[in-house]
C-alpha positions in Angstrom: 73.7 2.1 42.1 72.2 4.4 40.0 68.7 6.4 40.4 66.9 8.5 37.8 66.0 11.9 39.1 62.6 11.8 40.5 60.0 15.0 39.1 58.8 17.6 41.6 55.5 16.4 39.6 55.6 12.7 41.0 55.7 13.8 44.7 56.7 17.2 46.5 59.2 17.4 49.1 56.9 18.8 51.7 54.5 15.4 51.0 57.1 12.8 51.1 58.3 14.5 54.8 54.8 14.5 55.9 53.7 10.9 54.8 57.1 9.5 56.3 57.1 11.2 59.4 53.2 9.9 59.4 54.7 6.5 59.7 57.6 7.1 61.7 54.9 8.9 64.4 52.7 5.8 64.4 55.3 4.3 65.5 56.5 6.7 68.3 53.0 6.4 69.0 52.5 3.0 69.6 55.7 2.9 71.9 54.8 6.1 73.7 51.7 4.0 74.7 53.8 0.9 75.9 57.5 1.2 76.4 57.3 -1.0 79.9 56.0 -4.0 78.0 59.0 -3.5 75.4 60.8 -3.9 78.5 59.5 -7.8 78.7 57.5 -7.1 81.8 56.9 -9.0 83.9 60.9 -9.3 84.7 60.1 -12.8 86.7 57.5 -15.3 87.6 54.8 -12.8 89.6 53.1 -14.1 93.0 49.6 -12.3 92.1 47.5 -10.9 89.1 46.0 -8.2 91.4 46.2 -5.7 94.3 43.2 -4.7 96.4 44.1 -2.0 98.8 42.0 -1.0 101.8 42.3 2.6 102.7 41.6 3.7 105.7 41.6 7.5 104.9 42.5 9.7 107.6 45.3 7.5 109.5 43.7 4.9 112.1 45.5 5.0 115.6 47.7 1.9 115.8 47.5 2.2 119.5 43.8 1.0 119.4 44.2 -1.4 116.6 47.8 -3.1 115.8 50.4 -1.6 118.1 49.9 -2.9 121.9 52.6 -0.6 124.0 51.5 -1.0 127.6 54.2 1.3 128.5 52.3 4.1 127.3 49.4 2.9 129.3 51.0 3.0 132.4 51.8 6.9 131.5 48.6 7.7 130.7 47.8 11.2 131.7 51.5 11.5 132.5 54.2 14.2 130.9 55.3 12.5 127.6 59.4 12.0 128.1 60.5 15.1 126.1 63.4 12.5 125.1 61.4 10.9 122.8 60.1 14.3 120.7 63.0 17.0 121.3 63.5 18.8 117.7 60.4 16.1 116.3 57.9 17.3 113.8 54.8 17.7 114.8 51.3 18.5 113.4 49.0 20.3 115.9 50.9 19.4 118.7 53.9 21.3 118.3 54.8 23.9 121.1 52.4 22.6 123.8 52.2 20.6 126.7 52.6 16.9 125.7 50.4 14.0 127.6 50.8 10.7 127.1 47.4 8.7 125.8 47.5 4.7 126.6 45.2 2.9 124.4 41.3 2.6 125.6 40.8 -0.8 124.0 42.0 -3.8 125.4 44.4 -6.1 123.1 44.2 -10.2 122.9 46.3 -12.4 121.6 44.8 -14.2 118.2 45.0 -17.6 116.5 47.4 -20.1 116.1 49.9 -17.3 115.6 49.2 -15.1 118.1 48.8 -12.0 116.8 48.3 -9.3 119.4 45.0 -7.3 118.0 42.5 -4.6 119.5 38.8 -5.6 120.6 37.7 -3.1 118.3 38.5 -5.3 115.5 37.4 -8.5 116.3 36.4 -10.1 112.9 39.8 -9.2 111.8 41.1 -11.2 114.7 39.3 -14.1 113.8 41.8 -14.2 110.1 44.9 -13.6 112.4 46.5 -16.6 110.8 45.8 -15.2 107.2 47.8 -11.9 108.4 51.5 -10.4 108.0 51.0 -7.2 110.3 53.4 -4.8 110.0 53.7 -2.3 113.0 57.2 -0.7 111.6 55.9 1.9 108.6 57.5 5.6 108.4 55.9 8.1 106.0 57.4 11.6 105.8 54.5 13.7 105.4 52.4 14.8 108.0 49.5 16.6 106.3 46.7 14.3 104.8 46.7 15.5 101.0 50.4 14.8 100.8 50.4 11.8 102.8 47.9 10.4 100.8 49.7 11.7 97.3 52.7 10.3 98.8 51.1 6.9 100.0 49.7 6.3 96.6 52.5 7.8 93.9 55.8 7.9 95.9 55.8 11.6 95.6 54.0 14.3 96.7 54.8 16.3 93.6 51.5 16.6 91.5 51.1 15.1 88.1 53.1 11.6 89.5 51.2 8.5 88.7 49.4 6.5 91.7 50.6 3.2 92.4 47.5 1.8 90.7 48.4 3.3 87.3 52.1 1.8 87.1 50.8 -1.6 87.6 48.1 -1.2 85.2 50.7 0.6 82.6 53.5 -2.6 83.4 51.1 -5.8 83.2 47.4 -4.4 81.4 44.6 -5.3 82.7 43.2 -8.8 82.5 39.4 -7.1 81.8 38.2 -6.7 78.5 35.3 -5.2 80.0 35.4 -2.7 82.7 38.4 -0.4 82.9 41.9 -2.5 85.0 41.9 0.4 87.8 38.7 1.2 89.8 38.1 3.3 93.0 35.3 3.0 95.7 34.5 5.5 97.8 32.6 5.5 101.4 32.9 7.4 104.5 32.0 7.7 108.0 28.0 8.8 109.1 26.9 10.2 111.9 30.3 10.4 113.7 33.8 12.6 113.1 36.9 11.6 111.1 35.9 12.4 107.3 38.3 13.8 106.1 38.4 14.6 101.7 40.1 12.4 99.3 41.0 14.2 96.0 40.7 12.3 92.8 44.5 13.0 92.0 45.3 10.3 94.6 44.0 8.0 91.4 45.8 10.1 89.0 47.9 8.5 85.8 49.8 11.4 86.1 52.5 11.6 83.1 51.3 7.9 82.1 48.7 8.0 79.5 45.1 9.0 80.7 44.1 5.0 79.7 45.9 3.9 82.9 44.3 6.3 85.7 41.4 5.0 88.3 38.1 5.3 87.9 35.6 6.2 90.4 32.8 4.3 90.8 30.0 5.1 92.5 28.7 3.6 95.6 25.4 4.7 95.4 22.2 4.2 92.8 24.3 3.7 89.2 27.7 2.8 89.3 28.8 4.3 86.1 26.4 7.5 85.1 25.1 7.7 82.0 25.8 4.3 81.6 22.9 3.2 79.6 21.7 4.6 76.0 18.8 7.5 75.8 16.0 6.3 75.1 15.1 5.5 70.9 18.9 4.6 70.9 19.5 0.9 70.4 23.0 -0.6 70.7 23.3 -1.5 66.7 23.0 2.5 66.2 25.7 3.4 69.0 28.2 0.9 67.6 28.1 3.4 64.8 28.1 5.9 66.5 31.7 5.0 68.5 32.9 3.3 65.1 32.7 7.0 63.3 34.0 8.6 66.9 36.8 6.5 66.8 37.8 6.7 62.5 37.7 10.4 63.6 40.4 9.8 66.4 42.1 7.4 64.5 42.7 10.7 61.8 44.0 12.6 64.5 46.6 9.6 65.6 47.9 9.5 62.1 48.5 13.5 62.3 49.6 14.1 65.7 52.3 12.4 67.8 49.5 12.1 71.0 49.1 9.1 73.4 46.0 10.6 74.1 44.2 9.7 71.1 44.9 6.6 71.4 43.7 6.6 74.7 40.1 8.1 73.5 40.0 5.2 71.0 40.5 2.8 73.7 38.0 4.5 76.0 35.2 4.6 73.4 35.4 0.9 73.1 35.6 0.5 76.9 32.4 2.7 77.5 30.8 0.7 74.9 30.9 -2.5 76.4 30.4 -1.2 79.9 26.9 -1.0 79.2 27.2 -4.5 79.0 29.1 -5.2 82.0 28.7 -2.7 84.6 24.5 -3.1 85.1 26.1 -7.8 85.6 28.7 -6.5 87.7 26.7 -4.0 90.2 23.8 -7.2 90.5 24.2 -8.3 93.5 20.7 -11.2 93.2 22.8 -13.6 92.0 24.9 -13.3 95.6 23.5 -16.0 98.4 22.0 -15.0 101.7 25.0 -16.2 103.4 27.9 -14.3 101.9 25.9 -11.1 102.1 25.3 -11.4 106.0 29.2 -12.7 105.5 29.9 -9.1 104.5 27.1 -7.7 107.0 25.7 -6.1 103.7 21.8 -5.2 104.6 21.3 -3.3 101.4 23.4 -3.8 98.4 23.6 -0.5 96.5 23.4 1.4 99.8 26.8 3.1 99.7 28.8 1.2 102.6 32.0 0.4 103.0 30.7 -3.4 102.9 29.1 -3.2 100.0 32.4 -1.8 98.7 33.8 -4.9 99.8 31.6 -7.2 98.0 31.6 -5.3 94.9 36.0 -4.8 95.1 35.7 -9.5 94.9 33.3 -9.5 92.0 35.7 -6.9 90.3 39.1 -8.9 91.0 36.8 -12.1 89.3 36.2 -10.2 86.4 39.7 -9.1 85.6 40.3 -5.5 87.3 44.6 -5.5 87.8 44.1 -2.8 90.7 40.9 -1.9 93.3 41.1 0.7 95.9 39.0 1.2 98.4 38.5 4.8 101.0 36.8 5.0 103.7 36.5 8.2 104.9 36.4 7.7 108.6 40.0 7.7 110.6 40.6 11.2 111.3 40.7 11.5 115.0 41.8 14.4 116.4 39.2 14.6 119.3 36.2 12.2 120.8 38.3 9.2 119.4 36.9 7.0 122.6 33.5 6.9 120.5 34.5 7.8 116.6 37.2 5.3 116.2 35.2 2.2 117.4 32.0 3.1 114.7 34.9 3.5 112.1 36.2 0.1 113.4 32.2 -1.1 113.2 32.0 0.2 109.8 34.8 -1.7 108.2 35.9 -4.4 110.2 33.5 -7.7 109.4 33.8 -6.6 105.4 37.4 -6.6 105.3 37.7 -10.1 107.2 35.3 -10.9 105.0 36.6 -10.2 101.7 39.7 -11.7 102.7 37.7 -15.0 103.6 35.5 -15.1 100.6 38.9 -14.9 98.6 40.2 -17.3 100.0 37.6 -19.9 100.2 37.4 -18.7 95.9 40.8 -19.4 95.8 41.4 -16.1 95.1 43.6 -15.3 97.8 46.7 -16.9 96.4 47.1 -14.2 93.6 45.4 -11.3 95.0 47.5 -8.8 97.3 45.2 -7.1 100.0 46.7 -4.2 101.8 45.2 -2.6 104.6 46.3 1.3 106.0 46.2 4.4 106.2 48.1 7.6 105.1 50.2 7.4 108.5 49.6 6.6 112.0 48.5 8.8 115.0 50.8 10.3 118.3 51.2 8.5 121.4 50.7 12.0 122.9 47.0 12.8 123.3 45.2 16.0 121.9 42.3 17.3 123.8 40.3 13.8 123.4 41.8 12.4 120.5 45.9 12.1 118.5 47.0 14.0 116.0 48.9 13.2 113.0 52.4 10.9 113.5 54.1 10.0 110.7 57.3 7.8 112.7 55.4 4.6 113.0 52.1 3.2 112.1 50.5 -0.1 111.2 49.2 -1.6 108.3 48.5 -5.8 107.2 48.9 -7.3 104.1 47.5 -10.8 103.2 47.2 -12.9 100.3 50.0 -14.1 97.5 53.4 -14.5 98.0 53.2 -12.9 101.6 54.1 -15.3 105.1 50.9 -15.4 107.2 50.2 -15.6 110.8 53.8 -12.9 111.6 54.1 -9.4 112.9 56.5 -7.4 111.2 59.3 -4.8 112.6 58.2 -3.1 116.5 58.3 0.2 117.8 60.0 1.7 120.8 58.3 1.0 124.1 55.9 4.3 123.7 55.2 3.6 120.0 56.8 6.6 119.4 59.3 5.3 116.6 59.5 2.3 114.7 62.8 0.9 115.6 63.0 -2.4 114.2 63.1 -3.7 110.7 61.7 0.0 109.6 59.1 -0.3 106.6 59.2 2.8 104.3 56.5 3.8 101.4 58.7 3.1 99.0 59.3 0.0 100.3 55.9 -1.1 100.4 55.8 -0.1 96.6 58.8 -2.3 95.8 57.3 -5.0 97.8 54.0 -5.0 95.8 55.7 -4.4 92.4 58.1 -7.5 93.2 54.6 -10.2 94.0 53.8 -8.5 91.0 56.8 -9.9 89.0 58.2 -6.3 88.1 61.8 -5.6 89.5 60.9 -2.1 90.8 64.4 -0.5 89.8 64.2 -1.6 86.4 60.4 -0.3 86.3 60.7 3.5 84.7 59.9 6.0 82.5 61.7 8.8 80.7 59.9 12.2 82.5 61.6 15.6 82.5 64.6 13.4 81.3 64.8 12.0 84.3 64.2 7.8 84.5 61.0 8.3 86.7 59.9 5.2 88.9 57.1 4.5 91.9 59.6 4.0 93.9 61.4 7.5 93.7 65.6 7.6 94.2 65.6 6.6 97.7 67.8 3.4 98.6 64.6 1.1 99.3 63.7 -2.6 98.6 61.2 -5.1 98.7 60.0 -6.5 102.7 62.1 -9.7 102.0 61.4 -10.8 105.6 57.4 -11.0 104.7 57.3 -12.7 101.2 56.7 -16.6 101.4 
């Protein structure tokens, strides 16, 4: 078919390149910002709408809380058998004398089920039956800022996106509100085992900035700044973010960036967070009873069960992932007296929150996981256990996950888990599967590399746990 020549007067080579690759960038844009739901996520029917994960930073001995071994009680004091840690890694203990340390804490047997659990944690023995603990987890570092990064991303390479981000970047969030990722923070007072939490362990990493946590905090204002200055109403900062966000909208059209559509996206957030984050930190309109439920004495006063409360009235309004530290687990000496006010600190809220969900019927789509970075040593040090990364503990409960079971074992001194074997990554596939997400079709293109939470290690979901 025949064209007439077109002018260099009607329109300049240099133009027409710039407007089409204008609208051939929106595009990129726009799948830059979303290629996992151009995947059709969810791949199948998911078991929840939203994870809440307990984190007890610092790595809580499983020999005083989840992991009975009398074996090692018996040999307490004793030489630990060098067959067990010949050519190990070790943290602090490596090259000295090695003592076997027997649990202080006595261990009952709970519920229907039977679930053998510590007296320090009696309130969480009392939702035995709600439980799937897991005494079987490996991690495979033994410092806490990698563990953590490790714990949370997969990886312990920096710039990887927590676990929080992926499942906010596959599903969204269900809030129009408040932002769908949200950490709370608390540690220990007046006793040992505080060890730091950086804010990369909430990091999007290579995902867009949109899908990273959000620190609230637990004290005073939740959000700061969160209000206008005074002589500015709300009718003038709408105009204010509408003129903000034409601006961005100018630099979307001109440069190939995910990240200004993340600012637009944030300027609207912030805006109606004025709104919703003064309702949401409110706690009058909570009854007498489920605040002593919690053992809250003052909302607003920075605890751990405050934290609690807050982490159920952020799962009603929407928020896809909650995580909650407590800074309190770090035991490497007096652990006889530091571990059982960490236990104090946290143990009625988390029965708690696991209670109130379910009586909201919450519980049935919400995914509650309770751990730390890894476990502690059999061997003592001084008056406490280092770092041990070959078995630990953790419980899950909630949707999609068999309650009332104990999952995998260790060796007779807890010094290995030996029996159905529970890796990170498996974790992450198991909480991406409840999620509806297949977690080795769940990736991104990084470095050229197809880059997923669950890293290139053979791993799977717990198929032995899920209902």
């Amino acid at each position: 078919m025949f064209l007439p020549p077109i002018s260099p007067e009607s329109i300049a080579r240099r133009s027409f390149l710039r407007q089409s690759g204008l609208g051939l960038g929106a595009l990129a844009l726009n799948l830059l910002d979303s290629p996992a739901r151009a995947a059709t996520l969810p791949h199948y029917q998911p078991k929840i709408r939203r994870v809440i994960h307990l984190c007890m930073a610092g790595g809580p001995s499983q020999f005083e809380s989840f992991d009975w071994k009398p074996e090692l009680k018996r040999l307490h004091g004793q030489p630990f058998p060098e067959s067990f840690t010949k050519g190990q890694q070790l943290a602090q203990l490596q090259n000295t004398v090695l003592k076997a340390r027997g649990a202080f804490t006595d261990f009952r047997k709970y519920g229907q089920s039977g679930q053998e659990i510590s007296s320090l944690f009696p309130h969480t023995a009392g939702i035995a039956d709600d439980l799937c603990i897991i005494r079987s987890m490996v991690t495979e570092q033994i410092n806490h800022d990698p563990a953590q990064a490790f714990m949370n991303s997969g990886s312990i390479l920096k710039g990887r996106p927590s676990m929080g981000s992926w499942l906010l970047y596959g599903l969204g969030s269900e809030s129009q509100n408040l932002p769908g990722f949200i950490v709370l923070m608390s540690q220990a007072k007046g006793y040992n085992g505080a060890q730091p939490v950086s804010a990369r362990q909430w990091s999007a990493g290579f995902l867009p900035s949109k899908y990273q946590g959000i620190l609230f905090q637990s004290r005073g204002d939740a959000v700061h700044y969160v209000g206008n200055p005074d002589g500015v109403c709300q009718s003038t900062q709408r105009l204010v973010v509408d003129e903000i966000n034409r601006l961005n909208r100018l630099t979307a059209d001109e440069h190939l960036d995910p990240e200004a559509a993340t600012r637009i996206a944030q300027y609207e957030l912030a805006f109606r967070m004025q709104s919703s984050v003064p309702e949401l930190t409110d706690f009058r309109d909570e009854p007498q009873h489920v605040l002593d439920l919690y053992g809250l004495k003052e909302p607003g006063d920075g605890s751990f069960a405050g934290n609690c409360l807050l982490a159920r009235r952020l799962a009603e309004r929407g928020v896809r992932f909650i995580q909650l530290y407590h800074r309190a687990w770090d035991h490497h000496g007096n652990i006889e007296e530091s571990m059982p006010k960490a236990a104090l600190d946290t143990d009625q809220a988390c029965a708690a929150l696991v209670k109130d969900l379910k009586e909201r019927g919450m519980l049935d789509d919400t995914l509650v996981i309770w751990g730390g970075e890894f476990g502690r040593t059999p061997m003592g040090q001084g008056s406490g256990r280092d770092h041990h990364i070959n078995s630990f503990s953790m419980w899950l409960a909630g949707g999609g996950i068999k309650p009332g079971i104990t999952w995998g074992a260790t060796d007779e001194l807890g010094y290995r888990s030996v029996l159905d074997v529970v890796s990170m990554h498996d974790l992450h596939a198991t909480m991406l599967h409840l999620a509806g997400i297949d977690h080795s079709r769940f990736s991104v293109k990084f470095q050229g590399l197809d880059a997923r939470l669950t890293g290139v290690d053979p791993c799977k979901p717990i198929k032995g746990i899920l209902a």
